[in-house]
Structures are given as C-alpha cells and as structure tokens.
N, CA, C and O atoms as a GROMACS GRO file, in nm:
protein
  404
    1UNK      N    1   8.609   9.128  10.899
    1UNK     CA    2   8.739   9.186  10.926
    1UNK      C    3   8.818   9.090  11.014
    1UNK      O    4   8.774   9.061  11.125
    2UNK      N    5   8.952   9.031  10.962
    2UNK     CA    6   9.019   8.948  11.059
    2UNK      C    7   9.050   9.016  11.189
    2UNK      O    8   9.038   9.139  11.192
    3UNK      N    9   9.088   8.953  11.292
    3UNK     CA   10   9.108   9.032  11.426
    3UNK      C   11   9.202   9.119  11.386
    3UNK      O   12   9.175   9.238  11.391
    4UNK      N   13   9.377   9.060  11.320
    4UNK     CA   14   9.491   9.196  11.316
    4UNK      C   15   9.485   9.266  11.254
    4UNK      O   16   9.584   9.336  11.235
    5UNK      N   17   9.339   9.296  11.171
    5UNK     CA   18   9.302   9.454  11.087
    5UNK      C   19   9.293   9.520  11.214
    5UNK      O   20   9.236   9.481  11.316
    6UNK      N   21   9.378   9.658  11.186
    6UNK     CA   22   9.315   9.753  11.258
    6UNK      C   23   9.199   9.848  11.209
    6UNK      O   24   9.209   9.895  11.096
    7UNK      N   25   9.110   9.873  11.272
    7UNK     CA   26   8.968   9.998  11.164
    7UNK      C   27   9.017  10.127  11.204
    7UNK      O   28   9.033  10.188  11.309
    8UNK      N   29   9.034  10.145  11.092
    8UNK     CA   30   9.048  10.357  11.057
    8UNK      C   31   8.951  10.371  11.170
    8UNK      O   32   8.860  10.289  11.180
    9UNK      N   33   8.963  10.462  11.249
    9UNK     CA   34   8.904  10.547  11.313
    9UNK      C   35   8.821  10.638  11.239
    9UNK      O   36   8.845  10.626  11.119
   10UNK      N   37   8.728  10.730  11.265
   10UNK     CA   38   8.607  10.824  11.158
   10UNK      C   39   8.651  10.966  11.261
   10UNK      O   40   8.665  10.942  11.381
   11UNK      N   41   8.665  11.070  11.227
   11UNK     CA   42   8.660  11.172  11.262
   11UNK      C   43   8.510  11.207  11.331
   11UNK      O   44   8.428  11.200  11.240
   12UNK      N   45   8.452  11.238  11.441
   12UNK     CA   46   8.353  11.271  11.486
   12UNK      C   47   8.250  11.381  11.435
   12UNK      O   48   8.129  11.374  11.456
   13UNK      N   49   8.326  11.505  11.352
   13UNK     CA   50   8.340  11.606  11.298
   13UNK      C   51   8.269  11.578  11.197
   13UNK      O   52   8.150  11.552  11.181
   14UNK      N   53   8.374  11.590  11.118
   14UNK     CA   54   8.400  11.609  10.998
   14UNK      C   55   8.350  11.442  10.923
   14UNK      O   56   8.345  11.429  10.801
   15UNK      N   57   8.331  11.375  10.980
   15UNK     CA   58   8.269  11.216  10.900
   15UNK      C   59   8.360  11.146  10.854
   15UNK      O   60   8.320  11.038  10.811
   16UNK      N   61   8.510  11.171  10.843
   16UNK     CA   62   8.617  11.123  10.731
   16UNK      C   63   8.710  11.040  10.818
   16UNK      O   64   8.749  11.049  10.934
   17UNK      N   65   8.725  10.972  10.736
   17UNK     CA   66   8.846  10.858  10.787
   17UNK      C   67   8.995  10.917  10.824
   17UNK      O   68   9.072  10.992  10.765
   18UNK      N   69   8.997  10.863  10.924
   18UNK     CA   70   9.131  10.951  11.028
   18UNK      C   71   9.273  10.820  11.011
   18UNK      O   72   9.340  10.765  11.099
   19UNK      N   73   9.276  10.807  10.885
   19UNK     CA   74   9.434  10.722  10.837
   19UNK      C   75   9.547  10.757  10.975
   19UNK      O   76   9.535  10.856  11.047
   20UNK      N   77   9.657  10.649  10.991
   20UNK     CA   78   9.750  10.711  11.066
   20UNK      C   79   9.850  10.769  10.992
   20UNK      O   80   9.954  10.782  11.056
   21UNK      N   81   9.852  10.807  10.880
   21UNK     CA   82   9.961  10.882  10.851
   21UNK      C   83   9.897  11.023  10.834
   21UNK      O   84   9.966  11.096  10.762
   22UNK      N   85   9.792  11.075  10.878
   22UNK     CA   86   9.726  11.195  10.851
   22UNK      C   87   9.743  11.245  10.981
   22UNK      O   88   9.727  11.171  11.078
   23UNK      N   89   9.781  11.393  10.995
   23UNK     CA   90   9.770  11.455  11.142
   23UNK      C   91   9.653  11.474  11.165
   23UNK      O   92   9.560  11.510  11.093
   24UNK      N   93   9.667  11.431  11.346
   24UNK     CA   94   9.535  11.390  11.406
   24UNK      C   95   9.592  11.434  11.534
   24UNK      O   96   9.713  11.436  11.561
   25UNK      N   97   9.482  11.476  11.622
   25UNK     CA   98   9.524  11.468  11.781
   25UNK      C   99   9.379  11.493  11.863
   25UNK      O  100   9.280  11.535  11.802
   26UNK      N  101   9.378  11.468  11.978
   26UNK     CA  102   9.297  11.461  12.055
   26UNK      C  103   9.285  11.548  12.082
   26UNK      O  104   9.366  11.640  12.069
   27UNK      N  105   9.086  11.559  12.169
   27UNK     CA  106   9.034  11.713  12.184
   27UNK      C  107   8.972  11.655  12.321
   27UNK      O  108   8.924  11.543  12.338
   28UNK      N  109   8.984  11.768  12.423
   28UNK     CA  110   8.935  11.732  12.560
   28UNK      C  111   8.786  11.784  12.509
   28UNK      O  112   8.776  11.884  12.437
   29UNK      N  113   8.663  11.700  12.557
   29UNK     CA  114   8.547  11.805  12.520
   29UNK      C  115   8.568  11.874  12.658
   29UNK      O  116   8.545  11.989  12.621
   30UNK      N  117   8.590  11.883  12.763
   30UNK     CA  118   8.582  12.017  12.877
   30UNK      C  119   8.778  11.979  12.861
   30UNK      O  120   8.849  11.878  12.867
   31UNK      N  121   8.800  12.139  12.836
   31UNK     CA  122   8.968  12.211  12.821
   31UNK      C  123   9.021  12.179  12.933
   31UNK      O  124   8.997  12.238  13.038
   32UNK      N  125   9.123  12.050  12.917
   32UNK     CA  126   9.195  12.086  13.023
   32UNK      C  127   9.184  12.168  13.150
   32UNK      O  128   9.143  12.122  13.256
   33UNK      N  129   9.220  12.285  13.134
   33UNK     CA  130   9.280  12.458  13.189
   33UNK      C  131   9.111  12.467  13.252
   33UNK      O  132   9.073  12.569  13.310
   34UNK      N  133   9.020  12.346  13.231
   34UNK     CA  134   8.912  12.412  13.288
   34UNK      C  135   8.805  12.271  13.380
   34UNK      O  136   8.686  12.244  13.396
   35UNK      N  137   8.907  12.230  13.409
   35UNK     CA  138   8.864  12.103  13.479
   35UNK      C  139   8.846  11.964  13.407
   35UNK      O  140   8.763  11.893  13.465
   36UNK      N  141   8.906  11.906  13.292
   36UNK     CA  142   8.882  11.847  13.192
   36UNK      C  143   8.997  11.782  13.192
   36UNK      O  144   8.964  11.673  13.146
   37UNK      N  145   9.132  11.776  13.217
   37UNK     CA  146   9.245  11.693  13.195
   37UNK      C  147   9.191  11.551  13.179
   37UNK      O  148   9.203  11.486  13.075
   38UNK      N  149   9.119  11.500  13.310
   38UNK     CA  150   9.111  11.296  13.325
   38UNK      C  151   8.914  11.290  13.227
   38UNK      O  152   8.828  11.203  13.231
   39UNK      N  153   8.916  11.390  13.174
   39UNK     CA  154   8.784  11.379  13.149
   39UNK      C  155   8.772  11.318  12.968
   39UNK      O  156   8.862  11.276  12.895
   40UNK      N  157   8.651  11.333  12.947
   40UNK     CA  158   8.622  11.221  12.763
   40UNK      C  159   8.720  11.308  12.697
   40UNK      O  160   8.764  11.412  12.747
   41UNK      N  161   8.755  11.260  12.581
   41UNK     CA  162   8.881  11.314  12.478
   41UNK      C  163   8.810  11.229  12.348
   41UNK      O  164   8.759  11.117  12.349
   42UNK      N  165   8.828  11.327  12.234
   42UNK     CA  166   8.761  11.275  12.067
   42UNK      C  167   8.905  11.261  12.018
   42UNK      O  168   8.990  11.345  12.045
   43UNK      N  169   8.926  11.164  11.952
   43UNK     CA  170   9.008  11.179  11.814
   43UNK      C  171   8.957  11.209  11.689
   43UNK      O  172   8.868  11.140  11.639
   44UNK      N  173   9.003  11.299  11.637
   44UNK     CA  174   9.012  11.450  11.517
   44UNK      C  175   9.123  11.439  11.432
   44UNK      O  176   9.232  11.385  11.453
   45UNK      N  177   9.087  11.488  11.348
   45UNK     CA  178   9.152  11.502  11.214
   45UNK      C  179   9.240  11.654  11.289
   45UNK      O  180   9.196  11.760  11.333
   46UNK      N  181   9.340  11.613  11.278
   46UNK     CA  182   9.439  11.827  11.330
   46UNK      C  183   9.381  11.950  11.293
   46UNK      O  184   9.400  12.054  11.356
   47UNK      N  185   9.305  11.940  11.186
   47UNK     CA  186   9.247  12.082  11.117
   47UNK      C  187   9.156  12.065  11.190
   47UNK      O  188   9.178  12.143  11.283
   48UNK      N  189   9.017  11.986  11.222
   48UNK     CA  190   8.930  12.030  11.291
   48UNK      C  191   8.927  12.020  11.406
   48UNK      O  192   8.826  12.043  11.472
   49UNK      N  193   9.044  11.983  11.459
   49UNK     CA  194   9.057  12.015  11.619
   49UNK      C  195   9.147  12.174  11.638
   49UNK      O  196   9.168  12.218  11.751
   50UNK      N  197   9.181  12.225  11.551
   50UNK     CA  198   9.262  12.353  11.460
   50UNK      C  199   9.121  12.473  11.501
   50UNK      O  200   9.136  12.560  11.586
   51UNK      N  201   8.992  12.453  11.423
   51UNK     CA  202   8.929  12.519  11.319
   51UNK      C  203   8.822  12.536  11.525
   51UNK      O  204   8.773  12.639  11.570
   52UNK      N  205   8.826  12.392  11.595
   52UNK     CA  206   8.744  12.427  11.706
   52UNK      C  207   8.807  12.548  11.807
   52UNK      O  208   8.725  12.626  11.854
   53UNK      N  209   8.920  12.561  11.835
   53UNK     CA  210   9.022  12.629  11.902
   53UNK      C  211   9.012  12.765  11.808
   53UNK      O  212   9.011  12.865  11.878
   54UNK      N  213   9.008  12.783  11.714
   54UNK     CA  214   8.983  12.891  11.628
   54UNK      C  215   8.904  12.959  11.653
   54UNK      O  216   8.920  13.081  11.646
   55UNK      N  217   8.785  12.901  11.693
   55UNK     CA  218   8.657  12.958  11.695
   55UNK      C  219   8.614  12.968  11.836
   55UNK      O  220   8.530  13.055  11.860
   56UNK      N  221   8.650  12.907  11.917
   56UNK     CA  222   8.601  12.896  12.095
   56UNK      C  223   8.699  12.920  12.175
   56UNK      O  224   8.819  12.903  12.151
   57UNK      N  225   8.646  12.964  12.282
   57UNK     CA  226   8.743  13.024  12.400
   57UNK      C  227   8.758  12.884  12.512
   57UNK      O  228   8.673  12.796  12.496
   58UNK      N  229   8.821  12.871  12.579
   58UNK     CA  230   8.796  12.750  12.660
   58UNK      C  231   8.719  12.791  12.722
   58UNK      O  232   8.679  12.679  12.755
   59UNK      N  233   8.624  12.886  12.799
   59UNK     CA  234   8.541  12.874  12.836
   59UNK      C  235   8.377  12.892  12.798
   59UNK      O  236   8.270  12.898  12.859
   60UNK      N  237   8.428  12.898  12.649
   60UNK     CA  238   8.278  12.848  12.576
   60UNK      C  239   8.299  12.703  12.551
   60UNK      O  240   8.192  12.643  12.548
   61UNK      N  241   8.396  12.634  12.533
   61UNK     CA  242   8.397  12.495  12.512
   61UNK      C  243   8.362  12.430  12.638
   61UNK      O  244   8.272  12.347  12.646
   62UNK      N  245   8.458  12.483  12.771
   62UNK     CA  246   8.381  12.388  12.888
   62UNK      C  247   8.194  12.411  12.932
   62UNK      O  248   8.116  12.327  12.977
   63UNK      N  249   8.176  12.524  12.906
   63UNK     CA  250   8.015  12.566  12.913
   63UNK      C  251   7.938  12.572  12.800
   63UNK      O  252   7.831  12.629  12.824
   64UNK      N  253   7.951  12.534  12.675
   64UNK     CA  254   7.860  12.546  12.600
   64UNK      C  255   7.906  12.452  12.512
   64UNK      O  256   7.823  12.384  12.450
   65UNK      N  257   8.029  12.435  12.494
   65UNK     CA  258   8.027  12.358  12.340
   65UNK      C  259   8.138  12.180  12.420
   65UNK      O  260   8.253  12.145  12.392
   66UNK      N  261   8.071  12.136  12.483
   66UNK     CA  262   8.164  12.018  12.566
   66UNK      C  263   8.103  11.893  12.497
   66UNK      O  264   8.103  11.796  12.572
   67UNK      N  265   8.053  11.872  12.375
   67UNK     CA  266   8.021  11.753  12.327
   67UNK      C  267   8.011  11.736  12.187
   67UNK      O  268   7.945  11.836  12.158
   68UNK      N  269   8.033  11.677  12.083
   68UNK     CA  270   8.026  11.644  11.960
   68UNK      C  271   7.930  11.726  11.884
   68UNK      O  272   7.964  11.801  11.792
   69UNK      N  273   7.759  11.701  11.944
   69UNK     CA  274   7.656  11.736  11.912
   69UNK      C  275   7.663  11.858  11.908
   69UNK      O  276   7.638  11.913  11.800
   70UNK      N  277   7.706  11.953  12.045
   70UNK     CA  278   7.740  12.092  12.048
   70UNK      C  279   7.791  12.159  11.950
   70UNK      O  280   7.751  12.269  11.910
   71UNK      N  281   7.928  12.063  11.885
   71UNK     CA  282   8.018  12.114  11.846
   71UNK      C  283   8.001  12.131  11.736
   71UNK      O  284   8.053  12.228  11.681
   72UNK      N  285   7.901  12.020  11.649
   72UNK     CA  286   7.837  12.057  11.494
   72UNK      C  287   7.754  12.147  11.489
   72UNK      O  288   7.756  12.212  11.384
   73UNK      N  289   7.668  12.180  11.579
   73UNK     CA  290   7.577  12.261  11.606
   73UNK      C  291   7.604  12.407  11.553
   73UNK      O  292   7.558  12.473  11.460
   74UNK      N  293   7.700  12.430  11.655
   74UNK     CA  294   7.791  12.603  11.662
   74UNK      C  295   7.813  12.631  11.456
   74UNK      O  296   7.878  12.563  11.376
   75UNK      N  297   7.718  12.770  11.430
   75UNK     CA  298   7.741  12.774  11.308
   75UNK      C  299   7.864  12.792  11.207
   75UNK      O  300   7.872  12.759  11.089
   76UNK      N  301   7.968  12.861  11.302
   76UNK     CA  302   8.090  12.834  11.183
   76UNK      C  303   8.121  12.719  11.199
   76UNK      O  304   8.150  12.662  11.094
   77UNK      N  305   8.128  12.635  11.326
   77UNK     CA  306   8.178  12.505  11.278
   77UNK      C  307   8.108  12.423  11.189
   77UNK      O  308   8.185  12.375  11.107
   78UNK      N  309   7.987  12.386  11.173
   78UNK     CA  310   7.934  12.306  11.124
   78UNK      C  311   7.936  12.328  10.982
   78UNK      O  312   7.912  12.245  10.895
   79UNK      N  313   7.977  12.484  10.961
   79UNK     CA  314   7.954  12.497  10.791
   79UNK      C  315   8.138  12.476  10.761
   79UNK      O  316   8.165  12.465  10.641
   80UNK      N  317   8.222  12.472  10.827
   80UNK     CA  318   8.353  12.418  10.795
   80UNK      C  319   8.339  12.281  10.812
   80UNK      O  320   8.394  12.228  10.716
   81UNK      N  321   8.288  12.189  10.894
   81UNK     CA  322   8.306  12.087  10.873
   81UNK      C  323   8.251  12.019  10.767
   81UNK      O  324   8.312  11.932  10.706
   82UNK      N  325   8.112  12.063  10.736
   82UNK     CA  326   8.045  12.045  10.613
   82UNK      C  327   8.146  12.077  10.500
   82UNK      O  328   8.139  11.986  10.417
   83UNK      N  329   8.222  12.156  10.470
   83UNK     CA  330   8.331  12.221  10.379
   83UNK      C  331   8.424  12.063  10.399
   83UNK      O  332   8.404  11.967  10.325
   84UNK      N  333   8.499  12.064  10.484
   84UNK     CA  334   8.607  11.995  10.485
   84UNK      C  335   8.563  11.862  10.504
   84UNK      O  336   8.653  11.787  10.542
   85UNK      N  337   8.441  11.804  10.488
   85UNK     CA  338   8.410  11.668  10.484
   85UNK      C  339   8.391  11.630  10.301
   85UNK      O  340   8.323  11.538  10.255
   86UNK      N  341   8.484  11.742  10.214
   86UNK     CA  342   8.450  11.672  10.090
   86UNK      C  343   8.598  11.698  10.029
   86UNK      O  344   8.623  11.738   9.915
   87UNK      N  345   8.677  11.670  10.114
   87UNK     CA  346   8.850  11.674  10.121
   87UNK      C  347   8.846  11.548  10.131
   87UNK      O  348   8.760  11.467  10.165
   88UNK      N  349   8.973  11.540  10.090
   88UNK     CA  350   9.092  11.396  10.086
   88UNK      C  351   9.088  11.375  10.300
   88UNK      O  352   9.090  11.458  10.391
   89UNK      N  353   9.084  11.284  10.299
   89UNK     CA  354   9.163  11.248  10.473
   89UNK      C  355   9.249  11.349  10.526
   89UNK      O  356   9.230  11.419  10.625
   90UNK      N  357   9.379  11.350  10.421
   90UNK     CA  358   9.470  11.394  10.463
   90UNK      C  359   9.516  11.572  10.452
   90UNK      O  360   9.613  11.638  10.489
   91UNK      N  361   9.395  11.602  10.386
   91UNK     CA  362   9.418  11.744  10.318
   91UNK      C  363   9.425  11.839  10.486
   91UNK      O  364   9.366  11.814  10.591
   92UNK      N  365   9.536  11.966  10.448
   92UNK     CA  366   9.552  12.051  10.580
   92UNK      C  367   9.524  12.183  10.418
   92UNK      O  368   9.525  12.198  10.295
   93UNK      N  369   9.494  12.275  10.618
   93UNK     CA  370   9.481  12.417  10.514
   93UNK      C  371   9.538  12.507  10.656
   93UNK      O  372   9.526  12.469  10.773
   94UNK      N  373   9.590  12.610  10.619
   94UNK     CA  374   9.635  12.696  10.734
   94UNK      C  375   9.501  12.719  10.831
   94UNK      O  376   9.393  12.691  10.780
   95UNK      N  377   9.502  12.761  10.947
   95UNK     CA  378   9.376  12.801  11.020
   95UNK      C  379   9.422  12.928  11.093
   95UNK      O  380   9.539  12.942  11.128
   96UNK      N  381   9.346  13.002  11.110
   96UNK     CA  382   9.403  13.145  11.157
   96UNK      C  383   9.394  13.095  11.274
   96UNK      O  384   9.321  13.003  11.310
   97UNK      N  385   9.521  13.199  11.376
   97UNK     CA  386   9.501  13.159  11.529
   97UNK      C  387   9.399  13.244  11.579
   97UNK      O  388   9.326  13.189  11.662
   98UNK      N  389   9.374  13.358  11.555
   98UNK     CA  390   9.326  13.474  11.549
   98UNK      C  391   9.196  13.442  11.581
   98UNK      O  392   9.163  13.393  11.473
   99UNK      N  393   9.069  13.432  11.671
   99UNK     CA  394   8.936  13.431  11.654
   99UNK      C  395   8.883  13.483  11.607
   99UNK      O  396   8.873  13.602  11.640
  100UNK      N  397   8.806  13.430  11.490
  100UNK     CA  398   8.718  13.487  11.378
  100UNK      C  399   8.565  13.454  11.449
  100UNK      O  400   8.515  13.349  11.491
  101UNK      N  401   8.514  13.599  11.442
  101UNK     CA  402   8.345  13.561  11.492
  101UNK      C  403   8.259  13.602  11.369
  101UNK      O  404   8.137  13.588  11.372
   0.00000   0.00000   0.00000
C-alpha cells in the first residue's frame, strides 16, 4: 500500500468495511453521561452503534457491556451483528428507539 492510500477502517462489530461515504460515528465504550467523555471511543458503522443504544441502558454499557468483546457477546447484539455483517457497507435499516428485550 503506497503511504497516500488511506485503509478503510473495519467496523469492530459487525466485521465490514466502514467506507467514508457510509454513516459512521463513534461509540464511547463507558457513556459519556457516565464517566467516559476523555475515555476509548470505536468507530462503527451508524446502525450498529444505532442497534447498541437500542438495546443498552448507559448504565449497562458503563458496567457490563464497556468493550468490543462484551458487546458481541450480549445475545441480541451478536445475532444482529451476525445479520448485518452479510449487508453491503453502506446498507441502513430503521432501528427502533424503543428498548427491545
């Protein structure tokens, strides 16, 4: 790779290549709102930083789910990310705001 390639970034998640024209944004693993502002941050594909917030309260994310490994772990996530790791990069789908348990 010459040096002025830039490398796609990989979604942590979901395994898939995080293009810059695909919405993406950063995920505090400890929430902000819970001592986490200057702390590690993942770059994510928008839906599965969508689908984590969907499913966790910030204070299951700062106490239980504060790391990658955690985060595949937790069973709805891991069976959505498994789902959405056989999408296009760029594919979105609505995500309920609503917590689904």
């Amino acid at each position: 790779m010459e040096k002025h390639e830039k490398q796609i970034p990989i979604c942590p998640l979901c395994l898939r290549n995080i293009p810059p024209d695909v919405p993406q944004s950063l995920h505090h693993l400890i929430p902000k709102l819970k001592g986490g502002k200057k702390g590690p941050t993942i770059l994510l594909h928008h839906i599965c930083h969508k689908e984590i917030h969907a499913a966790l309260s910030e204070g299951e994310l700062a106490q239980h789910f504060n790391s990658v490994e955690a985060l595949k772990a937790h069973p709805r996530l891991s069976k959505f990310f498994n789902w959405v790791a056989k999408r296009p990069a760029n594919f979105m789908s609505k995500v309920p705001k609503k917590r689904r348990t």
